[in-house]
C-alpha positions in Angstrom: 93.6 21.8 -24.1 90.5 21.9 -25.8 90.6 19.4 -28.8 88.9 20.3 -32.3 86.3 17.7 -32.0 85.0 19.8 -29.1 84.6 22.5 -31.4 82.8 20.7 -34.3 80.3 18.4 -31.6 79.5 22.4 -30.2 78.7 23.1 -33.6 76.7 20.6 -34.5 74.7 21.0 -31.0 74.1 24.5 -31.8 73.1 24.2 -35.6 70.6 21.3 -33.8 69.2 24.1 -31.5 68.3 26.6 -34.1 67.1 24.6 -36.7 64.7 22.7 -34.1 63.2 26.6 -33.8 62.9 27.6 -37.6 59.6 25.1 -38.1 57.4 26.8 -35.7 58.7 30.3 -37.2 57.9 29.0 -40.9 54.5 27.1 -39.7 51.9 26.8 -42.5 54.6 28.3 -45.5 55.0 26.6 -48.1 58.5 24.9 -47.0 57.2 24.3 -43.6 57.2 20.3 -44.3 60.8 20.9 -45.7 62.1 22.9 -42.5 60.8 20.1 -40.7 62.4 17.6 -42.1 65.9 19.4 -42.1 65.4 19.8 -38.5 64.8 16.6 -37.6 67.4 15.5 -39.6 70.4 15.2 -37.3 68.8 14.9 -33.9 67.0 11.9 -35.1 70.3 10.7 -37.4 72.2 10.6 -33.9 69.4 8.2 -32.2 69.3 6.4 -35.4 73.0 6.0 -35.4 74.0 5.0 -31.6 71.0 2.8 -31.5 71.3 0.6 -34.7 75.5 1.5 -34.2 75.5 2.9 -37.9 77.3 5.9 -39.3 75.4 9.0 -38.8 75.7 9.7 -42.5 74.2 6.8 -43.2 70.4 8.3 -42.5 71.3 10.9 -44.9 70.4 8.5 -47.7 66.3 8.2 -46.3 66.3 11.9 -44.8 67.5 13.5 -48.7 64.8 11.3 -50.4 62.2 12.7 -47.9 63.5 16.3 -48.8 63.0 15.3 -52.4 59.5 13.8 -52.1 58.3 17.5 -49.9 59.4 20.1 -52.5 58.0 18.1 -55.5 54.6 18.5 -56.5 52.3 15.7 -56.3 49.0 17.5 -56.7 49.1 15.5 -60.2 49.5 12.1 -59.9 51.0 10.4 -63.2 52.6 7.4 -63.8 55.9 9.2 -64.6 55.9 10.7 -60.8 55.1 7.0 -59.9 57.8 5.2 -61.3 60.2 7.6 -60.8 59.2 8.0 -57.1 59.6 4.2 -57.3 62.9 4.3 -58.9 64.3 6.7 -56.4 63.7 4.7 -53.1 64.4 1.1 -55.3 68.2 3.4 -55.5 68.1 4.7 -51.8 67.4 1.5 -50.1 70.6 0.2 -52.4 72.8 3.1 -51.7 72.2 2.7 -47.5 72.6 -1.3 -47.6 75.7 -0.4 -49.6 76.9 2.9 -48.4 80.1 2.5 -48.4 80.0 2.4 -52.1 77.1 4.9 -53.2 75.6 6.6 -50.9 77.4 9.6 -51.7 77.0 9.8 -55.4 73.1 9.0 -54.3 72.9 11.8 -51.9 74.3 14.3 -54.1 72.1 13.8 -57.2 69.4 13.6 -54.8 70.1 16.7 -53.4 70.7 18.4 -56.8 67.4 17.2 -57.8 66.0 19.4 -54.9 68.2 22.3 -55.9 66.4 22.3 -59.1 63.0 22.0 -58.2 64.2 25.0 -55.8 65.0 27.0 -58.6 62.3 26.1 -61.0 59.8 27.3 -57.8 61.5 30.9 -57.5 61.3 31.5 -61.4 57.4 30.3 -61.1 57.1 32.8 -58.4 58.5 35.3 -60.3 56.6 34.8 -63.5 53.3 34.9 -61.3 54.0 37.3 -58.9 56.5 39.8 -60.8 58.8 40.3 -58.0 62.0 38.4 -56.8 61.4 37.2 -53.1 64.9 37.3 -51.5 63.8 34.5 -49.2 63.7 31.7 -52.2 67.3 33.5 -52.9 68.8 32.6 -49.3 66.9 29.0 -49.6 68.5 28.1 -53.0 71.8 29.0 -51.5 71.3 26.8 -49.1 70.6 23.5 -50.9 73.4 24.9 -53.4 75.5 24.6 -49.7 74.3 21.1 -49.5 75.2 19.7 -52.5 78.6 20.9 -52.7 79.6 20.1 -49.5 78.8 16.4 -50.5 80.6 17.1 -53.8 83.8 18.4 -52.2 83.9 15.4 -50.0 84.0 12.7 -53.0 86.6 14.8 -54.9 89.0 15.7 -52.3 88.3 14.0 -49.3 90.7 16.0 -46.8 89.9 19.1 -47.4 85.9 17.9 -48.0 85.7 17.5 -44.7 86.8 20.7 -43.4 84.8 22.4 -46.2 81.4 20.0 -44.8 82.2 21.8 -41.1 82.5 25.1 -42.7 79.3 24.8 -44.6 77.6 23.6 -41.9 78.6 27.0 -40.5 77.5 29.4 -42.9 74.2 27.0 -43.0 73.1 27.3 -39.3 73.9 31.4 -40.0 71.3 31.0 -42.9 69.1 29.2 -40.2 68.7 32.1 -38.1 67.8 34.2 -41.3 65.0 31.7 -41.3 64.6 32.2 -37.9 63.9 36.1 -38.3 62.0 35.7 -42.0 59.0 33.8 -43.4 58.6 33.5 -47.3 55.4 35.6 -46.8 57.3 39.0 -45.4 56.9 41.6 -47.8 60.0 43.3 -47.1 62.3 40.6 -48.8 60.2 41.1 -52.3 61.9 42.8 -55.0 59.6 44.5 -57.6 60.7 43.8 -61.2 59.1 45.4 -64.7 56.8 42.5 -65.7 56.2 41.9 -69.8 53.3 44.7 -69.7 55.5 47.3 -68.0 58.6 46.2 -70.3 56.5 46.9 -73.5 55.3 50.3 -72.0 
């Protein structure tokens, strides 16, 4: 009889294998610092884990501050970026001491945060470049998988979990879109009338 938990640890090897692949496909992008990090993510969370005998989740709290750091923009240092910067690893180093107790809310706004600066680089891209680029589509679905997975864990814990596998799923499927795609391909832009066009 093969046991669910054979099923899940299969999973979680596989979605291990493809992501470990998608930073040498998305090499010198723009997100190539953030594939990185998401591939390193759980390989280096099960070391972490069996050799400090923590909870694997428990490295999500360092790992989803790292993701945060990589998509914002720090070409312009101000004190603002400082202090909130400052503010944000003053809460992660609370939230994995105590994790127990916040780690999730911690992760989730965290991740959210990310989701937004997401967004907020597709419109940019837009405005400049006057075309939708399917690829920032598939990535913003992505974090949007993140954060609700997390969400659907604090609010109903049961079926959370079954909803974290199932996301995890439908995110290492997105990973071999990755795998296949860079931002840079010119077939996943979608041309759109830009102000001068509109007006004409």
């Amino acid at each position: 009889m093969v046991y669910p938990m054979f099923y899940i640890k299969m999973l979680l090897y596989f979605s291990i294998l493809v992501w470990l692949f998608i930073p040498l496909r998305q090499f010198k992008t723009r997100y190539f610092w953030l594939f990185l990090a998401l591939a390193m993510t759980d390989p280096l969370s099960i070391i972490l884990a069996r050799s400090f005998h923590l909870v694997l989740s428990h490295f999500y709290v360092p790992f989803s501050i790292l993701y945060l750091f990589i998509v914002m923009d720090f070409s312009k240092i101000s004190f603002k970026k400082i202090s909130f910067s400052l503010l944000v690893i003053t809460l992660g180093i609370i939230s994995f001491i105590r994790y127990w107790e916040y780690s999730l809310i911690f992760i989730i706004v965290v991740l959210l945060l990310v989701l937004i600066l997401l967004i907020k680089n597709s419109f940019e891209f837009v405005i400049e470049k006057g075309s939708i680029n399917i690829f920032h589509i598939v990535l913003v679905f992505y974090q949007m998988l993140s954060v609700l997975k997390f969400f659907s864990i604090i609010n109903y814990f049961s079926t959370g979990i079954w909803f974290f596998f199932l996301s995890n799923i439908l995110q290492t499927l997105i990973g071999i879109f990755f795998l296949i795609y860079r931002e840079d391909n010119p077939k996943l832009l979608i041309r759109i009338a830009g102000p001068k066009e509109q007006a004409s």
